[in-house]
C-alpha positions as a Markdown table, in Angstrom:
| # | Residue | x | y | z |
|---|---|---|---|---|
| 1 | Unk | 25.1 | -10.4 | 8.0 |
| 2 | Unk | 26.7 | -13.1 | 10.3 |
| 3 | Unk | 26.5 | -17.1 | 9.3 |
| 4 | Unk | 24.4 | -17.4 | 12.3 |
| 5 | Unk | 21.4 | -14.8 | 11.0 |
| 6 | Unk | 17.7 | -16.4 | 10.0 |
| 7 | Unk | 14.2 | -15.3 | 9.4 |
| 8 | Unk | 11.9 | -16.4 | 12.7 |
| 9 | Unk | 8.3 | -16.0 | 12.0 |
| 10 | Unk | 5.9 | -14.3 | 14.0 |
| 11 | Unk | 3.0 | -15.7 | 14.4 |
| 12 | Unk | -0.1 | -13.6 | 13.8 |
| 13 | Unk | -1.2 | -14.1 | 17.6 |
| 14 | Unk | 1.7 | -11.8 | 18.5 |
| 15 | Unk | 1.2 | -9.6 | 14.8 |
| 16 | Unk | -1.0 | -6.6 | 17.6 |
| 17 | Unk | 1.7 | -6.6 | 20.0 |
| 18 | Unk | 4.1 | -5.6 | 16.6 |
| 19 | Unk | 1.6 | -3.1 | 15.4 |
| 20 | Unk | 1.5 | -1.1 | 19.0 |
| 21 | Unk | 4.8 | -0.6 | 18.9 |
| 22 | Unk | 4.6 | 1.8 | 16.1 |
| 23 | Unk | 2.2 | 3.8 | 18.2 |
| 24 | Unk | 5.0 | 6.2 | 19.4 |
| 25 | Unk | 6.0 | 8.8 | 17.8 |
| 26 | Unk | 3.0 | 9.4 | 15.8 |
| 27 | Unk | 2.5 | 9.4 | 12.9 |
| 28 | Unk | 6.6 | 8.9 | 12.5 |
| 29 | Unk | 5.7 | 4.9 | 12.1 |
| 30 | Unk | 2.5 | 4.6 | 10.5 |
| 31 | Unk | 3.3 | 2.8 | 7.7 |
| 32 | Unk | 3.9 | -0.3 | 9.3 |
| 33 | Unk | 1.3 | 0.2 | 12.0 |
| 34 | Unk | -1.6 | 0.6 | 9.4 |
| 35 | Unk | 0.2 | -2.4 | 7.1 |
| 36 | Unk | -0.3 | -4.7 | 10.0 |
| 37 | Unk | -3.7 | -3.5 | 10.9 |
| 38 | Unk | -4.3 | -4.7 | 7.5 |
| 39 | Unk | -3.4 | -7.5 | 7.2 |
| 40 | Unk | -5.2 | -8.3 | 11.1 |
| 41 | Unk | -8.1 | -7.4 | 10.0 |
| 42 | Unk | -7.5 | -9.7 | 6.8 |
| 43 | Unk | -6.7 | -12.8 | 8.6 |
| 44 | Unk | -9.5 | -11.9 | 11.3 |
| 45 | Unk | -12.5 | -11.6 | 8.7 |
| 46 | Unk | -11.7 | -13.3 | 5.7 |
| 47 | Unk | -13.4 | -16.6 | 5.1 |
| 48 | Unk | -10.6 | -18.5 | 3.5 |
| 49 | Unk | -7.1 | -18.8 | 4.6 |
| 50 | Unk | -5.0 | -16.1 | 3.5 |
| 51 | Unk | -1.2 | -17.3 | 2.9 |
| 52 | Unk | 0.4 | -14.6 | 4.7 |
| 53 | Unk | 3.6 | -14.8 | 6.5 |
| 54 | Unk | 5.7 | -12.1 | 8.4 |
| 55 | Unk | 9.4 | -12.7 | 9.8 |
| 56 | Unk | 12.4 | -10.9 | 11.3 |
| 57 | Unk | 16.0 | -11.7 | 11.9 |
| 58 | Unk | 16.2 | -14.3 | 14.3 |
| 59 | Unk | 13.2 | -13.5 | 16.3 |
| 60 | Unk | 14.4 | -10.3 | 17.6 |
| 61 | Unk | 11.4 | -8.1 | 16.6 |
| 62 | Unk | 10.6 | -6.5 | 19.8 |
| 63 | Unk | 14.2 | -4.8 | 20.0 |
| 64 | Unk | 13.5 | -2.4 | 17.3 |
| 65 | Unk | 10.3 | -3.6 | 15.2 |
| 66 | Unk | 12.3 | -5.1 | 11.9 |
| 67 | Unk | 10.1 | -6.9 | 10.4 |
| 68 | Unk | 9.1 | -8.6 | 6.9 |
| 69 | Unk | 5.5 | -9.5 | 5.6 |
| 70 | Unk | 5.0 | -11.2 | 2.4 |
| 71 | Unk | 1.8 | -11.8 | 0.7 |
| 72 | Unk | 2.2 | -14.0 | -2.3 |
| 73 | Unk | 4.4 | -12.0 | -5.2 |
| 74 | Unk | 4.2 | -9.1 | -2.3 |
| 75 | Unk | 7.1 | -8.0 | 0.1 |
| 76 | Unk | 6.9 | -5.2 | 2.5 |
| 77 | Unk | 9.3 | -4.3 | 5.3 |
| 78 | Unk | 9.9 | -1.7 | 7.7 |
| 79 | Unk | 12.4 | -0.8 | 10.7 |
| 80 | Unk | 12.0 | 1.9 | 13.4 |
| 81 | Unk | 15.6 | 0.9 | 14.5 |
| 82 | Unk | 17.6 | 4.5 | 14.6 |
| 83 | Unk | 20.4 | 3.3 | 12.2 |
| 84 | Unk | 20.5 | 5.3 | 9.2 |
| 85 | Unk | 22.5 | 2.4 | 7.5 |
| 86 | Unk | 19.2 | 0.1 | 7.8 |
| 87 | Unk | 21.8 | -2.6 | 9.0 |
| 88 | Unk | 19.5 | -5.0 | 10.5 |
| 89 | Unk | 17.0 | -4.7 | 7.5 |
| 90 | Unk | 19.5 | -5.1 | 5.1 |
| 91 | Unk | 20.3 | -8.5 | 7.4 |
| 92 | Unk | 16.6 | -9.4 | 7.1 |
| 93 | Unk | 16.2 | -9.1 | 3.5 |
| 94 | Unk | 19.7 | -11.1 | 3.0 |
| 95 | Unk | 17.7 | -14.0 | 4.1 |
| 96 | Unk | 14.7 | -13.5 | 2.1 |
| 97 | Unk | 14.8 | -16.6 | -0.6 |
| 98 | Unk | 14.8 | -13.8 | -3.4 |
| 99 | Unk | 14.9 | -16.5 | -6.5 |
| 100 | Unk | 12.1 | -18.8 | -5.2 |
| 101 | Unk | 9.4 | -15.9 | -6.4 |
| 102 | Unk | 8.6 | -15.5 | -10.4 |
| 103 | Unk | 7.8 | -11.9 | -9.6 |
| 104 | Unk | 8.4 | -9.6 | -6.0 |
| 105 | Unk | 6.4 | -6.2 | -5.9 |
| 106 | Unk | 7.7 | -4.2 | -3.2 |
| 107 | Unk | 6.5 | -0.7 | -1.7 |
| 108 | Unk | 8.8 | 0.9 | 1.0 |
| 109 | Unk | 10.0 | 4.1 | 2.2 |
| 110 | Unk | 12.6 | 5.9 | 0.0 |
| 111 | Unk | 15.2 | 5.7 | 2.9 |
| 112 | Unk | 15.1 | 2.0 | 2.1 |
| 113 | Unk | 16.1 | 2.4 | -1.2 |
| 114 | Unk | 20.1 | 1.9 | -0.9 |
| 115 | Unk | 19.2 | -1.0 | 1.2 |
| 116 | Unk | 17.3 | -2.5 | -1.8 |
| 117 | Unk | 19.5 | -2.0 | -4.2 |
| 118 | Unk | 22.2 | -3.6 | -2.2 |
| 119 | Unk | 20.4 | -6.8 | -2.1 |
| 120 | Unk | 19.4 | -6.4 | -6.0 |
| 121 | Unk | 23.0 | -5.9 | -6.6 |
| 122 | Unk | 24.2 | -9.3 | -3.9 |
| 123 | Unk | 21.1 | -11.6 | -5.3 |
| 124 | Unk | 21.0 | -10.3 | -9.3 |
| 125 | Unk | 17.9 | -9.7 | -8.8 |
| 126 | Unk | 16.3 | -7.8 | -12.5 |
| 127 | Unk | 14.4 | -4.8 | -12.1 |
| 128 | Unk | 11.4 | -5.1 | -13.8 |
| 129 | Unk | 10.0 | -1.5 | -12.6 |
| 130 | Unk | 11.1 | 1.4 | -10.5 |
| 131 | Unk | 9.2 | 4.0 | -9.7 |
| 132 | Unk | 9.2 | 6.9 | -6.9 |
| 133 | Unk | 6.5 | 8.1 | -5.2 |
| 134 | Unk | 5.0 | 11.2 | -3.2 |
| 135 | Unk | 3.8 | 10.0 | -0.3 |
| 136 | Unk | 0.6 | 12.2 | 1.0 |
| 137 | Unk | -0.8 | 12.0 | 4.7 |
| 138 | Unk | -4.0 | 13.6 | 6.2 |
| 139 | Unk | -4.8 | 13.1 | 9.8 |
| 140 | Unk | -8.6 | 12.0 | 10.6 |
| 141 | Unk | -9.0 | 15.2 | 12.3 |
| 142 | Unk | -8.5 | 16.9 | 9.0 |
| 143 | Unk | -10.5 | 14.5 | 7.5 |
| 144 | Unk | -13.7 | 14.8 | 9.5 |
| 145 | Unk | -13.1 | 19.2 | 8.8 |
| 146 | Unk | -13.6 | 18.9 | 5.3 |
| 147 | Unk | -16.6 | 19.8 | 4.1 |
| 148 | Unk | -18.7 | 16.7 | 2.5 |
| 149 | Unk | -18.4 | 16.7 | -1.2 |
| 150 | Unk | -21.4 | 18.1 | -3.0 |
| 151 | Unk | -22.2 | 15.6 | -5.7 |
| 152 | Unk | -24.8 | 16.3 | -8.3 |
| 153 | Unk | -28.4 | 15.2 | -8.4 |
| 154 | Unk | -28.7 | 12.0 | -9.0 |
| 155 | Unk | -25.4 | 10.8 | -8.2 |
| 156 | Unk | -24.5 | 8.3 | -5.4 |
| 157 | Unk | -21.4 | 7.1 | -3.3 |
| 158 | Unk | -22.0 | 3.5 | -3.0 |
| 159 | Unk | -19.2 | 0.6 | -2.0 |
| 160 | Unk | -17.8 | -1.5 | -4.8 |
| 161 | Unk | -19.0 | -5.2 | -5.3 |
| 162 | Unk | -17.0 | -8.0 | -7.3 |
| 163 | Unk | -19.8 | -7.0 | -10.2 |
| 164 | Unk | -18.0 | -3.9 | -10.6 |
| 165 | Unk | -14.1 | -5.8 | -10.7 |
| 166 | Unk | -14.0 | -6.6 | -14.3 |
| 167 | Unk | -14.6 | -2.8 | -15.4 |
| 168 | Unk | -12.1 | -1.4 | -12.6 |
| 169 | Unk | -9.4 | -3.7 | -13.3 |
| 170 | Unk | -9.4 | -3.1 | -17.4 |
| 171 | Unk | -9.7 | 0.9 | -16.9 |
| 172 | Unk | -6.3 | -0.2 | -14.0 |
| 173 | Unk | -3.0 | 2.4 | -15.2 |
| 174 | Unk | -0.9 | -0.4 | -13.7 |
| 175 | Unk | -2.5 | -3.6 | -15.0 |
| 176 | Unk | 0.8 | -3.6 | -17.6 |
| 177 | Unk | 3.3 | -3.4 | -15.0 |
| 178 | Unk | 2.4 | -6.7 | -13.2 |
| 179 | Unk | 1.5 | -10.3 | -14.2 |
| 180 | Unk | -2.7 | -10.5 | -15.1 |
| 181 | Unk | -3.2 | -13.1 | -12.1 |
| 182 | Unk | -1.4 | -11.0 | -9.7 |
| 183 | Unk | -3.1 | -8.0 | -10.5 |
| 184 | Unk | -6.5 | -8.8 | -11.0 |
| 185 | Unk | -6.2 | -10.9 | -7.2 |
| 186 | Unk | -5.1 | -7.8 | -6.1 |
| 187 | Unk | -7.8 | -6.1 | -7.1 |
| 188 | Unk | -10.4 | -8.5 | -6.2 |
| 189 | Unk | -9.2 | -8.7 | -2.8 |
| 190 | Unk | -9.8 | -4.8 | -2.1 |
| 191 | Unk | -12.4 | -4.5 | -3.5 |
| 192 | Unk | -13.4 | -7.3 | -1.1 |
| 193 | Unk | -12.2 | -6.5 | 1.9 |
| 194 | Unk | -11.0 | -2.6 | 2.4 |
| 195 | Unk | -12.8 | 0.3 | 2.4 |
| 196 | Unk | -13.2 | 1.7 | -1.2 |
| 197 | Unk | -15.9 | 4.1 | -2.6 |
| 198 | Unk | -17.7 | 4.4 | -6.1 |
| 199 | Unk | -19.3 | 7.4 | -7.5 |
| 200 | Unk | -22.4 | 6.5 | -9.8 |
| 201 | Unk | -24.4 | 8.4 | -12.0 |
| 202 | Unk | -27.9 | 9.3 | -12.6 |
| 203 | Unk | -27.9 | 5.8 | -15.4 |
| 204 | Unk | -26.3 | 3.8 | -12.6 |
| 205 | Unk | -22.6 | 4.0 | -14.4 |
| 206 | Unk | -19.4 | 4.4 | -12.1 |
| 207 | Unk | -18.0 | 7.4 | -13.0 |
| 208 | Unk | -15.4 | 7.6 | -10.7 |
| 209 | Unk | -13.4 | 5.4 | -7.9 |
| 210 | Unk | -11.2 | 5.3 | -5.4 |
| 211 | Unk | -9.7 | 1.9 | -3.1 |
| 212 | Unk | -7.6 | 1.8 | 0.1 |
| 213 | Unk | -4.5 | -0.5 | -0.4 |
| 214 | Unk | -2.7 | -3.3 | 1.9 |
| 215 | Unk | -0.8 | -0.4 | 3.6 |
| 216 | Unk | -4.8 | 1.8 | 4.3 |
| 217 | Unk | -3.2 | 4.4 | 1.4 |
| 218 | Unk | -5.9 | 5.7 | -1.0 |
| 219 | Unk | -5.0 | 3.8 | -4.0 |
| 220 | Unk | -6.1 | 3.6 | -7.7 |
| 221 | Unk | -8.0 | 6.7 | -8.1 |
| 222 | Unk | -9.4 | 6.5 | -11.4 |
| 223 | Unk | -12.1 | 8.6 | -12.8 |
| 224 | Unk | -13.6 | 8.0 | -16.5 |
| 225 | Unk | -12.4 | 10.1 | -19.3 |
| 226 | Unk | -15.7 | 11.1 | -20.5 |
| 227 | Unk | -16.8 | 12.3 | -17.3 |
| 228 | Unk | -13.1 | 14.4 | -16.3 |
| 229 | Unk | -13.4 | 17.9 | -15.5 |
| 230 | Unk | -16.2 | 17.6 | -13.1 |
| 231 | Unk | -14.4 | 17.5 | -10.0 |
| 232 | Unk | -15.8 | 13.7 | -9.4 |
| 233 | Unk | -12.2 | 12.4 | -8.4 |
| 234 | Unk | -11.3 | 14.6 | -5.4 |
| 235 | Unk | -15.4 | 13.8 | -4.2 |
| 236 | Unk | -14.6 | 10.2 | -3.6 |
| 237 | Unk | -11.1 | 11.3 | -2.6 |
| 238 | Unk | -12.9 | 13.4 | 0.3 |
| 239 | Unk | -15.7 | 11.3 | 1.1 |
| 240 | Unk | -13.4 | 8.1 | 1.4 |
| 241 | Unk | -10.9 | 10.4 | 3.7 |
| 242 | Unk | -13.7 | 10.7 | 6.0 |
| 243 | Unk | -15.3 | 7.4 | 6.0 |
| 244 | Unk | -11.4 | 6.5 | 6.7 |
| 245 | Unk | -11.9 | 9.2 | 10.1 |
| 246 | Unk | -15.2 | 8.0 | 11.1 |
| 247 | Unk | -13.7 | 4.5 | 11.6 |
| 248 | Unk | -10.7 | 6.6 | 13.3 |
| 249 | Unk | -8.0 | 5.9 | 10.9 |
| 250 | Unk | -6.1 | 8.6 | 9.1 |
| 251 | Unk | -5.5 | 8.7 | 5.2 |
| 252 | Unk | -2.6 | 8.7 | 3.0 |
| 253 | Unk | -1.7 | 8.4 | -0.4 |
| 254 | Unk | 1.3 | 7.3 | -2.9 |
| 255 | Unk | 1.0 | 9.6 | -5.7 |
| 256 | Unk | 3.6 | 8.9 | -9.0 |
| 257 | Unk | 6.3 | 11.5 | -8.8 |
| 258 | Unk | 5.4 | 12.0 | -12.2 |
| 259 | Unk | 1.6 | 12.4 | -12.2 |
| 260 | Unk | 1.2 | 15.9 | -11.6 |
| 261 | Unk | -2.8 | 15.6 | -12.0 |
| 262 | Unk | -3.4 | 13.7 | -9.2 |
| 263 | Unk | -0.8 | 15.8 | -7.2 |
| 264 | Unk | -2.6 | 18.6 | -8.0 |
| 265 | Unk | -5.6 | 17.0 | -6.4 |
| 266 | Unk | -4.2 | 16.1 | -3.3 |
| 267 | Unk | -2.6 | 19.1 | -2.3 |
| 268 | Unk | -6.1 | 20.9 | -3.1 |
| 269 | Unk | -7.7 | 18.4 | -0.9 |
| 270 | Unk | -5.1 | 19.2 | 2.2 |
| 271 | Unk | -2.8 | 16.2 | 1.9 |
| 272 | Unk | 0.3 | 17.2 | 3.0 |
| 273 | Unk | 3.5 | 15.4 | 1.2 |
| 274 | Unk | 6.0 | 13.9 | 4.4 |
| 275 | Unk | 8.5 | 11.6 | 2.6 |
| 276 | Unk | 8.5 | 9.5 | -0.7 |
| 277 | Unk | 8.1 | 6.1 | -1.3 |
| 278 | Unk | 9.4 | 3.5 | -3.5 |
| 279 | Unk | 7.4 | 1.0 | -5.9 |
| 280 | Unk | 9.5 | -1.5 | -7.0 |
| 281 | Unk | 9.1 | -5.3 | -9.3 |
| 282 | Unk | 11.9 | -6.9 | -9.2 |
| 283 | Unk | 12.3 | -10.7 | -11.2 |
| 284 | Unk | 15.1 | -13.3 | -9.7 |
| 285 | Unk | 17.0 | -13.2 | -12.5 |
| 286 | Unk | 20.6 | -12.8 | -12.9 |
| 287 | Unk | 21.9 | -10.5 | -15.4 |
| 288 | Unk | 24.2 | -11.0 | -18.2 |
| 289 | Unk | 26.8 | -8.5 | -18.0 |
């Protein structure tokens, strides 16, 4: 950190020219390049303004692609520089204004992590939640090889609506870990606006579900308890892998280190575990020691 250091935005004209850069190497960076195709697509077909804002240190993004997006109570970050001391990032998060949020949720590569808990440690930041992550890729060329799921007679794979947020969001695992407001916006937003796909029933009842998150990962895979055991989660896990290819992006998941199930079903599927990843609420405030 030097006295000098301070967040520049970048505006989201120049947010394509960021994302490209995280084309080489592939798929070494494509975290960030599928977080910022996000959020373009967001700002590019939403009809309301969506209070987004991403930053680096001192306008310098183009050197090695540091960068910060936040999204209300949400803060992701990323850094292709070759530093294994995350020195810049750790300069860009310095300047973050940690205490002005009720509630940060972060999500970041477990190489991160040392840099994270430097800045909890500097800012006394209170960890509301820590939890690590296998972090699952499948390439679209995978993808569009698997064999489409076989789903019984009767059933269908149909996109969610906002009629169907209510029921997803009080079945959510994680509805306890974040504030009701945050959550449920969260929800209603993907539902919204990224891919996601529902598994029905013969009586019209979702059985089974599975979104795409802010960062294109498969995300809150959920399948009813009275209808587990038929397979029905890893069908919508396939079939939304390969709508995912058909629009030629790849698929990825965070699976809970923890939640053998679901790991279970994504190595049977062909996801193949690269690195972890971090989930991470943090509250700004200072701790009593």
């Amino acid at each position: 950190m030097t006295d000098c250091d301070q967040l520049v935005e970048i505006p989201p004209k120049d947010w394509i020219e960021l994302k490209h850069l995280f084309e080489r190497d592939w798929p070494e960076h494509e975290f960030a390049y599928y977080l910022l195709g996000n959020y373009i697509c967001w700002k590019s077909k939403h009809h309301e303004p969506i209070d987004v804002k991403c930053y680096s240190l001192n306008g310098n993004w183009r050197v090695d692609g540091t960068f910060a997006l936040q999204d209300g109570f949400e803060i992701y970050f990323y850094s292709a520089a070759q530093d294994v001391n995350c020195t810049t990032l750790k300069r860009l998060l310095s300047q973050i204004k940690w205490e002005s949020y009720h509630e940060i949720s972060m999500d970041y590569l477990e190489k991160y992590h040392p840099a994270v808990e430097q800045i909890i440690g500097d800012r006394g930041l209170t960890v509301a939640s820590s939890n690590l992550a296998n972090y699952y890729f499948m390439s679209k060329e995978q993808a569009l090889a698997l064999p489409s799921p076989a789903i019984p007679a009767g059933f269908v794979f149909e996109r969610l609506q906002w009629k169907d947020l209510d029921y997803i969001y009080a079945k959510w695992p994680l509805r306890n870990h974040i504030s009701y407001e945050a959550g449920y916006g969260l929800l209603k937003r993907l539902i919204q606006l990224n891919a996601n796909v529902g598994l029905f029933n013969d009586k019209g009842v979702l059985v089974s579900w599975c979104l795409t998150d802010q960062t294109g990962a498969h995300s809150d895979l959920q399948t009813m308890p009275e209808h587990c055991r038929h397979g029905y989660g890893r069908m919508v896990v396939v079939e939304l892998a390969k709508r995912l290819a058909c629009v030629g992006s790849d698929s990825k998941a965070y699976v809970l280190h923890d939640n053998h199930k679901s790991i279970k079903l994504f190595d049977s599927v062909g996801f193949a575990k690269i690195q972890n990843l971090r989930w991470v609420v943090v509250n700004p405030t200072v701790k009593n020691y």
